[in-house]
N, C-alpha and C positions, 0 to 999 in steps of 0.2 A: 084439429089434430090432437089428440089424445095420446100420452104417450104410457104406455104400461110397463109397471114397475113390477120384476120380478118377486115371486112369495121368497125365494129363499134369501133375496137381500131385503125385505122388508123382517123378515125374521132374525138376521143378522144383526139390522140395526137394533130390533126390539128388545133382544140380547142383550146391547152392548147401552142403551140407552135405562132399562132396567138394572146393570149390574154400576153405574153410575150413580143410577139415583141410590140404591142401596148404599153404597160410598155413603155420598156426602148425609144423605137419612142419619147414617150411623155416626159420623163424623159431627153433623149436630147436635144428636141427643146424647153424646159425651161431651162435648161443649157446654150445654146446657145443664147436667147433672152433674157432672165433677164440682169437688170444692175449691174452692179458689180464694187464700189464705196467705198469700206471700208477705215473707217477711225479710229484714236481711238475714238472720241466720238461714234461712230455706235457700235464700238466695245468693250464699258463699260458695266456694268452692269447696267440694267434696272427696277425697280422695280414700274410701278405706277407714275411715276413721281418723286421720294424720291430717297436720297440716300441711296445702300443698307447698312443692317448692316450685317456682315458677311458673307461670301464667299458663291457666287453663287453653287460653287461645291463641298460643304460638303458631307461627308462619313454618311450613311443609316448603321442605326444600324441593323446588321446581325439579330438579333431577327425577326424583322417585317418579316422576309422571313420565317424563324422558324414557327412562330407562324402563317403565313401562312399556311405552309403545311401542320403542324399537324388539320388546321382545313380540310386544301382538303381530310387529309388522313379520319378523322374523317365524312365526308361526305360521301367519296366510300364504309367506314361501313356503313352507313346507305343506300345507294343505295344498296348493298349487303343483305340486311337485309330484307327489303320489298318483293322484288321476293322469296326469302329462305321461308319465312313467307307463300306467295302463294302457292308454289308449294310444301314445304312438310306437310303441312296443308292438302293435300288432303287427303278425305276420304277413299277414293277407293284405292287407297295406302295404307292407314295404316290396310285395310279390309285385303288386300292381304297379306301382310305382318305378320301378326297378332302382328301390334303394334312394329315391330321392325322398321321399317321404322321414328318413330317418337323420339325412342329414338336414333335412328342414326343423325337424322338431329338438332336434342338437344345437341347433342355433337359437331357432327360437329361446330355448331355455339357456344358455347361454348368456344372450342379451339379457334377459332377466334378472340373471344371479349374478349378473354384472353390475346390472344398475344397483341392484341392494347392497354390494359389495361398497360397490363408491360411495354410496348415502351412506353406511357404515364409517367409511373411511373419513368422510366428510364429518359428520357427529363425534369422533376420535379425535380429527385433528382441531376439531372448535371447542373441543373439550366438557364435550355437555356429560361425558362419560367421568371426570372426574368428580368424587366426593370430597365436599367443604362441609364439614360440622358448625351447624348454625349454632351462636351463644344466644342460648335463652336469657329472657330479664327475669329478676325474681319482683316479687307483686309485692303492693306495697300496702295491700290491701290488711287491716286491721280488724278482727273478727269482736262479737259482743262481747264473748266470754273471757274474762283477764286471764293471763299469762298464769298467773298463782294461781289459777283455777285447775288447768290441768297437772302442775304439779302436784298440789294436793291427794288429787286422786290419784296420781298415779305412786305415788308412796302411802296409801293406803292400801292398793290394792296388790304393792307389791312386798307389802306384810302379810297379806294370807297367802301369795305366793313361797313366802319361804318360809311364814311357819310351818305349810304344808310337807312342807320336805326333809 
């Protein structure tokens, strides 16, 4: 038994099998040619030029994700709602029917925007909707360059700032 494999999924894969290897191709010959020099200054926190205050890698208050989703969920209702709207809106349907067709899809939606109502209601009363401001820690992290280093320049630099003017 021989089993044949169509040209346009064997072009598919060829595709998607080529545009991988280009990936990772490209992915190692930057690998390979980049410099690679780390020090601890390269590897401090970087802010703008300034020192940072508080840790690069503070914890994202689970809400923002929360209050995320209940807006995507709150969107697929509404993409839901538009076509429902169309298509049991028609006339010729509710002709044929005689009119049941329109309290079916009344209900149908209905039950819908009921249940998201109460998931709503439910996330409200559990309180995933209230915001708590997280207290960052500040780093205790100590950089190469002394302290007197950057004052220096910076009252150097803030003598041709005003003699300028």
């Amino acid at each position: 038994m021989q089993v044949a494999i169509d040209p346009s999924l064997a072009q598919i894969a060829l595709f998607i099998l080529g545009g991988l290897g280009f990936v990772m191709i490209s992915l190692l010959v930057a690998r390979l040619i980049r410099p690679n020099r780390p020090n601890p200054e390269k590897l401090s926190i970087y802010e703008s030029g300034e020192e940072p205050i508080g840790p690069a890698w503070m914890q994202f208050n689970a809400r923002f994700y929360v209050v995320a989703l209940i807006f995507l969920l709150f969107e697929v209702e509404i993409l839901f709602l538009f076509p429902w709207a169309l298509i049991f809106g028609d006339a010729e349907w509710q002709a044929a029917t005689n009119g049941r067709w329109g309290y079916f899809a009344l209900a149908e939606m209905s039950i819908f925007v009921l249940i998201l109502a109460f998931g709503l209601a439910y996330v409200w009363a559990k309180g995933h909707l209230d915001w708590v401001k997280p207290n960052p820690t500040i780093s205790a992290f100590k950089g190469v360059v002394p302290e007197g280093k950057y004052q220096s320049i910076n009252q150097k630099y803030s003598q041709f700032k005003h003699g300028a003017s």
